[in-house]
C-alpha positions as CSV (number, residue, x, y, z in Angstrom):
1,X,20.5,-29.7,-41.2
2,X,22.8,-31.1,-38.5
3,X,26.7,-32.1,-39.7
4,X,25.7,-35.4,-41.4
5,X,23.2,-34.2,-43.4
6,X,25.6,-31.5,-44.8
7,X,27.8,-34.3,-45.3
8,X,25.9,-36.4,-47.6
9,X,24.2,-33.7,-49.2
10,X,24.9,-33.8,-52.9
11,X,24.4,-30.5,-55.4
12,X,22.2,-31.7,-58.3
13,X,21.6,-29.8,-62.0
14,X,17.8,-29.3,-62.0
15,X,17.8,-26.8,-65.0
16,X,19.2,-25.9,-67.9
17,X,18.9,-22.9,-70.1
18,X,20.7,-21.0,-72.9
19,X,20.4,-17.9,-74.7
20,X,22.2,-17.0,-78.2
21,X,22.1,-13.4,-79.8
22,X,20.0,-13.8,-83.7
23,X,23.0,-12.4,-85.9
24,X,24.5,-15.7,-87.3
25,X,28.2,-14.7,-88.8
26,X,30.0,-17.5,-90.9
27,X,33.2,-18.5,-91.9
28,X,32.1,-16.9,-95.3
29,X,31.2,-13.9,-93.8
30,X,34.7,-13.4,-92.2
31,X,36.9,-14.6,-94.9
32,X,35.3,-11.0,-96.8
33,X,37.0,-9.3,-93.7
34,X,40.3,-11.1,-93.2
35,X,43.1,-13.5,-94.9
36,X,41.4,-16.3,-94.3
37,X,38.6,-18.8,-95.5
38,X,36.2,-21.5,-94.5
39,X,38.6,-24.1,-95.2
40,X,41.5,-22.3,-93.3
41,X,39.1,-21.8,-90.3
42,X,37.3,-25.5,-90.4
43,X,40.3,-27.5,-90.2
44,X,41.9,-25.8,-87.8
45,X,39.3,-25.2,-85.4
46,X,36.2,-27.2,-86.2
47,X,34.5,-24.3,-86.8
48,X,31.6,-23.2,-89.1
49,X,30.0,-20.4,-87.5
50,X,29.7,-18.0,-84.6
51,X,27.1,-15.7,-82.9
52,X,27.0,-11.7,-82.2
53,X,25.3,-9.3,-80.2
54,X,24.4,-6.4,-81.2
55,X,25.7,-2.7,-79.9
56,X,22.3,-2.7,-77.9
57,X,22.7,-6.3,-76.2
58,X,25.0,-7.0,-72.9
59,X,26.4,-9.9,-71.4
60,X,23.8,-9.1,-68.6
61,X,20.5,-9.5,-71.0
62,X,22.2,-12.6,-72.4
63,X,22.5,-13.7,-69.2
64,X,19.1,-12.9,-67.7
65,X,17.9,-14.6,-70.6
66,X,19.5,-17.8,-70.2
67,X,19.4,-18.0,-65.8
68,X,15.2,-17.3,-66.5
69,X,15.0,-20.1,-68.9
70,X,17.0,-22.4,-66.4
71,X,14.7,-21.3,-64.0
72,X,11.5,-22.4,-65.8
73,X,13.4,-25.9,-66.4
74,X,13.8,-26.4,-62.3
75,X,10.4,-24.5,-61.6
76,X,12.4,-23.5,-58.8
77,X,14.1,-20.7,-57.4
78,X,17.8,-19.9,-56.2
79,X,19.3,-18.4,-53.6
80,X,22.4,-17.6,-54.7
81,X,24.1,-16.4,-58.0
82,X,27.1,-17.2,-59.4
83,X,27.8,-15.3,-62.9
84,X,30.9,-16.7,-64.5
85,X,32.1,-14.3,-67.1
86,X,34.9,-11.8,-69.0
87,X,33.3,-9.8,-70.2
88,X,31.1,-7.9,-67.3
89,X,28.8,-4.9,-68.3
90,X,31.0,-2.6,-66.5
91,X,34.2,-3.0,-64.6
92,X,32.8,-2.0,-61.2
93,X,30.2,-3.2,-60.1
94,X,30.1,-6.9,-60.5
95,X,26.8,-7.7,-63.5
96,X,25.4,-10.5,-61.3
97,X,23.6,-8.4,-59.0
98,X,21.8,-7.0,-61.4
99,X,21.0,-10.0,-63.6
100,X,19.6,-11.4,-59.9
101,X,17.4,-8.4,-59.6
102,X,16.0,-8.8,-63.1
103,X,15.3,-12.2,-62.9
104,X,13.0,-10.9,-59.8
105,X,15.2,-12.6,-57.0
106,X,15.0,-10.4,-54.6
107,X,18.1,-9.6,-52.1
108,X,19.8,-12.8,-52.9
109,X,23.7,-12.5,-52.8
110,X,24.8,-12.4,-56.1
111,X,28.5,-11.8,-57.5
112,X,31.0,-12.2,-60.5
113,X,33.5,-15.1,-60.8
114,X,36.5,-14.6,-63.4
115,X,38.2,-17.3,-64.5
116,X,37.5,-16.9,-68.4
117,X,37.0,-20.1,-70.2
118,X,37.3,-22.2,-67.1
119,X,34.8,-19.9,-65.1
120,X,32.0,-22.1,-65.7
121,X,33.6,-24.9,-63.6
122,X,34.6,-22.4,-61.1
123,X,31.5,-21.7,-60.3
124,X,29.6,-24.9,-60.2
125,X,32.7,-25.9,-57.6
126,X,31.5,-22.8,-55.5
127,X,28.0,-23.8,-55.8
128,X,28.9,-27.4,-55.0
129,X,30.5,-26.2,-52.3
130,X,28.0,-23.9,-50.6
131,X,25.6,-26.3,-51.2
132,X,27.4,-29.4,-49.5
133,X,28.1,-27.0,-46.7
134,X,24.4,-26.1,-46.3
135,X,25.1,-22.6,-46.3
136,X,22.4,-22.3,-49.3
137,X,19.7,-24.8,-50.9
138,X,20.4,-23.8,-54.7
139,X,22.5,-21.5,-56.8
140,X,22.1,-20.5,-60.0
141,X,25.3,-20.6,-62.4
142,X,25.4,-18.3,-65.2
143,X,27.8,-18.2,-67.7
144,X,27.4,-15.7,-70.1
145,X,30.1,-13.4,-72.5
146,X,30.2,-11.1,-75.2
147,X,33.7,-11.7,-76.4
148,X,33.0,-9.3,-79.8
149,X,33.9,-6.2,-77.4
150,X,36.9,-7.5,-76.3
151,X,38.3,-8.9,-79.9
152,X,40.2,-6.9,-82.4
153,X,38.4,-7.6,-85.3
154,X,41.2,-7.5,-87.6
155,X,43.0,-10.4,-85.4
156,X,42.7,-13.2,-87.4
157,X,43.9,-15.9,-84.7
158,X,41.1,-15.0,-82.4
159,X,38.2,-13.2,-84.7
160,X,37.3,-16.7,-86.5
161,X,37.2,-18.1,-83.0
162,X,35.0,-16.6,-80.1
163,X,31.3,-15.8,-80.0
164,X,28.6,-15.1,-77.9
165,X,26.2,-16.3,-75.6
166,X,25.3,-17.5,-72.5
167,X,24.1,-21.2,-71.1
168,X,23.1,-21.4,-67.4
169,X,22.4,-24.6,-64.5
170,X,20.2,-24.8,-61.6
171,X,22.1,-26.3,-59.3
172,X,19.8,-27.8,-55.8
173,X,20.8,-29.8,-52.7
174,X,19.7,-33.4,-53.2
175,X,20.7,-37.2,-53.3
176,X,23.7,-39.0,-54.7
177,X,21.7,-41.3,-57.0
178,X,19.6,-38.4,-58.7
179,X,20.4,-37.2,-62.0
180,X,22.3,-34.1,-62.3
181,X,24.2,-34.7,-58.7
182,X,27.8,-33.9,-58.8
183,X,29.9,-36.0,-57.5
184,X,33.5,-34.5,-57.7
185,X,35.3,-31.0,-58.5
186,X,38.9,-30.9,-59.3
187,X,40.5,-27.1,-60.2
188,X,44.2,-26.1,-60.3
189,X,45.8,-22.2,-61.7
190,X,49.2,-21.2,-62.5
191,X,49.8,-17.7,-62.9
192,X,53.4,-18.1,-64.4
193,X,51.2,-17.9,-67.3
194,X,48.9,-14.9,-66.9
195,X,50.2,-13.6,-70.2
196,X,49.3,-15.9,-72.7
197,X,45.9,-14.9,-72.4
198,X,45.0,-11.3,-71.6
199,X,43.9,-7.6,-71.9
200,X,46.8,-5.8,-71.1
201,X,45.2,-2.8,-70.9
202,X,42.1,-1.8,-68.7
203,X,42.9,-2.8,-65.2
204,X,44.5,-1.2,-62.2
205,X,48.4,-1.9,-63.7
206,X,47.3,0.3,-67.2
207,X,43.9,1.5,-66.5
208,X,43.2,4.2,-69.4
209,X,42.1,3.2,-72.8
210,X,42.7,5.0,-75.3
211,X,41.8,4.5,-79.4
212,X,45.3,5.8,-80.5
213,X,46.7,2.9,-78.2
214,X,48.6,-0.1,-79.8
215,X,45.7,-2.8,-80.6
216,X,48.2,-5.6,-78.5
217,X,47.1,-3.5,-75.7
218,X,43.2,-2.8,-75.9
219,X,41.8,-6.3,-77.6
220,X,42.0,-9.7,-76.3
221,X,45.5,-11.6,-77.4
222,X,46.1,-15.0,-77.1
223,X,49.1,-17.2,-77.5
224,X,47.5,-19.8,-79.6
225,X,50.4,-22.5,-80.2
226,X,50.9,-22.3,-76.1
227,X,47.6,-22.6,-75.0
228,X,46.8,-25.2,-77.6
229,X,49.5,-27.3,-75.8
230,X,48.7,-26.5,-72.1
231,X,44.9,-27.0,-73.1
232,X,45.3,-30.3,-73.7
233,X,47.9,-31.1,-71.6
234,X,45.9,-29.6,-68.0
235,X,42.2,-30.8,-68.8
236,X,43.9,-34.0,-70.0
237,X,45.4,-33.9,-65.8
238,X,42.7,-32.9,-64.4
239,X,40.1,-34.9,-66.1
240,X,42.3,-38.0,-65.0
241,X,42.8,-37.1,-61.2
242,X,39.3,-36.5,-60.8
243,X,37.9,-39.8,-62.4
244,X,40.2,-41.1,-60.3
245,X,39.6,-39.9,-57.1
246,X,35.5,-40.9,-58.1
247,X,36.6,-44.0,-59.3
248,X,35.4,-43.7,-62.6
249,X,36.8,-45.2,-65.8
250,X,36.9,-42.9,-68.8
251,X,36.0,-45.7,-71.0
252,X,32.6,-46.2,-68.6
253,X,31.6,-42.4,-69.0
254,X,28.6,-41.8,-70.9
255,X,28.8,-38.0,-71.8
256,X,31.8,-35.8,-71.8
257,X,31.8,-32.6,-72.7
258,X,35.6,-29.9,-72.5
259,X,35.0,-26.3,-72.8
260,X,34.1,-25.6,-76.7
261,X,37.7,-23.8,-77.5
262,X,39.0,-25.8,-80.5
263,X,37.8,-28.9,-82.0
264,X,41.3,-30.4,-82.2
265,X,42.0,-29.5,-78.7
266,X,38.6,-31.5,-77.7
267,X,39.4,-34.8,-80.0
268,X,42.8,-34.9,-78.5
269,X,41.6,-34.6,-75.0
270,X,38.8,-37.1,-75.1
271,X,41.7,-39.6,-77.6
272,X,44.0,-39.1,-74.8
273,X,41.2,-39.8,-72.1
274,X,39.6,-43.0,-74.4
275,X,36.2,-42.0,-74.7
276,X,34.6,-43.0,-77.7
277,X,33.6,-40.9,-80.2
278,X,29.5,-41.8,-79.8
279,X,30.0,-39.7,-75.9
280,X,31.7,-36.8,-76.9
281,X,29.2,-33.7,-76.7
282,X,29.6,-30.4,-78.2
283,X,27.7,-27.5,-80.4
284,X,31.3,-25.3,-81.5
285,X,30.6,-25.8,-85.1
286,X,28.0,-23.0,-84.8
287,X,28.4,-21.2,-82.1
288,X,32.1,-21.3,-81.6
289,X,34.1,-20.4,-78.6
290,X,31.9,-18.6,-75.9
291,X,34.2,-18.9,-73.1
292,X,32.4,-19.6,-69.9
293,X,29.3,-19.6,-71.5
294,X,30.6,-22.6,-73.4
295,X,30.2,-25.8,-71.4
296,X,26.6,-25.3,-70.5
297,X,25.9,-24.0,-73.5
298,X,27.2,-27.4,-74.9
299,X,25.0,-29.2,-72.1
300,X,21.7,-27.4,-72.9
301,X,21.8,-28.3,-76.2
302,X,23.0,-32.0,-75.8
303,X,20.3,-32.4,-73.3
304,X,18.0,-30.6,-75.6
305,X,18.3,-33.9,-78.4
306,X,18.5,-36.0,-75.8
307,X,21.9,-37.4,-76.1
308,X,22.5,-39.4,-72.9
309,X,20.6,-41.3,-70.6
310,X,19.2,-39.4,-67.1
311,X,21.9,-40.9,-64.3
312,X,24.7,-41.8,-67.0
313,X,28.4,-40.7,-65.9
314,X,29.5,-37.8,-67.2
315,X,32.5,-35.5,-67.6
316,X,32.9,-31.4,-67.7
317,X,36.3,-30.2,-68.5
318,X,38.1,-26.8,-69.3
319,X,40.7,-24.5,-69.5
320,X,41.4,-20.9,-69.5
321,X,43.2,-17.7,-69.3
322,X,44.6,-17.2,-65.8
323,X,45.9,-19.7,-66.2
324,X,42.8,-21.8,-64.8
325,X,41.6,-25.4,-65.3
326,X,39.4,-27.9,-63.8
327,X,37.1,-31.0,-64.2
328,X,33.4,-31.4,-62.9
329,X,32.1,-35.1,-62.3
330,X,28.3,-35.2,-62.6
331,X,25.6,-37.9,-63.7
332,X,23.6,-36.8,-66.6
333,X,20.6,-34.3,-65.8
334,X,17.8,-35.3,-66.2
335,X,16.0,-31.6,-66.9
336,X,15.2,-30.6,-70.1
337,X,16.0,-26.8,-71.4
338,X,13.0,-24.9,-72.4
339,X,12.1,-22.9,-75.4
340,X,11.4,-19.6,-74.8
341,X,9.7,-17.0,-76.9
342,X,11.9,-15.8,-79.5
343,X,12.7,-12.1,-78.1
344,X,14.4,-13.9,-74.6
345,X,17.7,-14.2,-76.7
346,X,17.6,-10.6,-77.4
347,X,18.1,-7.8,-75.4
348,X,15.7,-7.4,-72.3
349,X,15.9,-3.8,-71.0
350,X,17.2,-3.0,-67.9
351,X,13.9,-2.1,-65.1
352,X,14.4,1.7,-64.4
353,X,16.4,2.3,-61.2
354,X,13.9,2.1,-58.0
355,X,14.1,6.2,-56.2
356,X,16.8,6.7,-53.3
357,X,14.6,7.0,-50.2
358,X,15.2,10.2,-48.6
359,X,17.6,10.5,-46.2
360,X,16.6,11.0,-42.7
361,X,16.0,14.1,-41.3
C-alpha cells in the first residue's frame, strides 16, 4: 500500500465473540455473605447478577475462548493481538502470547495492554492505529478478566460489583462506508489519580504478598464516591470531543454503549450526552462489571438480538483505574457472534510446552 492508501484505510469490526464462566452468583447469593441485599445492590448499581470462574479457569482460557469465537464470526485470521486486561495469568510474561499460540496463530506478535476498565478502548485505538498505518491487516482485541482473584470478598463496595469474562473484536482494514469501520479514537490519563483505583501491593514499589498482610494492601480498592464522579464527568468529555471532531450529533447516534461499571454512572452519561433511552446498550444486570472485558461483552450480546441496524452510528465509552478514559466512534457491525459448544466458556487446557531444541554443539 503506497501513503494514500494508508491514509484512507479504515479499521472495521468483522467479529465478535464472548465467553462467560457457568457459575451464575446473585445478589441473593451475596447478601448470605455480606451486609447487604438485592435491593441495596439493585438500586445502587443496576445490578442483578454476576459471573465466576472457577479455581481451574484463567483469564487466558476465557480469553482463548472468546478471541476463537470472534474468529469463527470474521472467518478470518489476525495478525496481531492485543489482550486488554488486569488481571494477567502471571505477572511476567504478558498472557497474550500465549492465548495467540492457543488460538493456533502462529508467531504473530502478541502483547498485554493495561489500562483496567478503559483497556478495551485502548486497544482498539492501537489496533486502529496499526491498521491505518498499514503496519498490519487485522488484530484481534481481547478483553478478558478474572476480577474474583483480585477482590476481597468480604469488601462489600466492590464484591456485589465485578465479574468475569471476556468479549473480543476482529478488527480488519477496509472502507469507510462498511459496517463496523471506526471512524475516530479519543483517549486521555491523569495519574494524579493512580490511587483511587489500585493493588497496592504486588508490583515493583511493594512486591511480596503475604496472607498476614492488611487486606487494603493485597485486594483491589476502589474509591467509589470519586470515581463515580470522575466517571461521569471524563466519558461525559471525551464522548463529546470525539462526536465532535467526527461531526456526529449525540442525538443522531443509533447505539451507544459506556463501559458496564454502574448503571447510574451509564444513565447519567448517556442523560448528559441526550441519547434516548431506545439506543442505550448494555448486559450489567447479569454479568456485572467485567472491566475490559465489559464493552465488547456489551457489544456481542447487543449484536447477538440484533439491536441496531448494520452501518448505524455508534458510540463506545469508558473509564478506568489509571486514571484512563476514552471514546471509540464506529458504525454498527454488521457480524454476528457465534454460539459455540457449551465447554468453550470453560476452561481449555493449556497445549503441553513444545521440547527446547538442543543447543548446538
Amino acid at each position: 500500500m503506497d501513503l494514500l492508501d494508508h491514509m484512507s484505510a479504515y479499521a472495521v469490526a468483522v467479529g465478535l465473540g464472548s465467553s462467560l464462566p457457568p457459575e451464575t452468583v446473585t445478589n441473593h447469593d451475596l447478601s448470605e455473605q455480606l451486609d447487604t441485599s438485592d435491593e441495596w445492590i439493585r438500586t445502587r448499581t443496576g445490578i442483578a447478577a454476576r459471573r465466576r470462574a472457577d479455581q481451574c479457569t484463567t483469564t487466558a482460557d476465557l480469553a482463548v475462548a472468546a478471541g476463537r469465537a470472534a474468529l469463527v464470526s470474521a472467518d478470518d485470521s489476525p495478525d496481531l493481538v492485543v489482550l486488554a486486561t488486569t488481571t494477567p495469568d502471571r505477572r511476567c510474561p504478558a498472557t497474550a502470547p500465549e492465548v495467540a499460540h492457543r488460538l493456533g496463530l502462529g508467531h504473530v506478535p502478541a502483547f498485554d495492554l493495561s489500562a483496567v476498565c478503559s483497556g478495551f478502548v485502548y486497544a482498539t485505538g492501537m489496533a486502529d492505529a496499526v491498521i491505518r498505518s498499514g503496519l498490519y491487516r487485522s488484530v484481534l482485541v481481547i478483553g478478558a478478566e478474572t476480577y474474583s482473584r483480585i477482590i476481597d470478598p468480604e469488601d462489600r463496595d466492590t464484591a456485589v460489583i465485578f465479574g468475569d469474562g471476556a468479549g473480543a473484536v476482529l478488527y480488519r482494514r477496509g472502507d469507510a462506508d462498511e459496517p463496523g469501520a471506526v471512524h475516530g479514537v479519543e483517549l486521555g490519563s491523569d495519574g494524579s489519580g493512580a490511587d483511587l483505583v489500585a493493588i497496592a501491593a504486588g508490583g515493583s514499589r511493594l512486591p511480596n504478598v503475604f496472607p498476614d498482610m492488611p487486606r487494603d494492601l493485597r485486594f483491589f480498592r476502589m474509591t467509589g464516591r470519586e470515581v463515580f464522579r470522575l466517571a461521569i464527568r471524563r466519558m461525559t468529555a471525551s464522548a463529546e470531543a470525539l462526536l465532535a471532531q467526527v461531526g456526529w450529533p449525540a442525538a443522531e447516534l443509533d447505539g451507544f454503549i459506556g463501559h458496564q461499571a454502574n448503571q447510574r454512572i451509564l444513565d447519567a452519561v448517556a442523560n448528559r450526552l441526550g441519547i434516548p433511552a431506545e439506543r442505550r446498550f448494555g448486559n450489567i444486570g447479569t454479568v456485572g462489571n467485567t472491566a475490559a472485558a465489559s464493552i465488547p461483552l456489551a457489544l456481542a450480546d447487543a449484536a447477538a438480538s440484533q439491536a441496531a441496524q448494520p452501518g448505524g452510528r455508534t458510540l463506545l465509552t469508558a473509564f478506568g483505574g489509571g486514571l484512563t478514559w476514552g471514546s471509540i466512534a464506529l458504525t454498527w457491525p454488521a457480524a454476528r457472534p457465534v454460539e459455540l459448544p457449551p465447554h468453550a466458556a470453560a476452561r481449555i487446557p493449556s497445549p503441553r510446552p513444545e521440547p527446547l531444541e538442543p543447543a548446538p554443539a
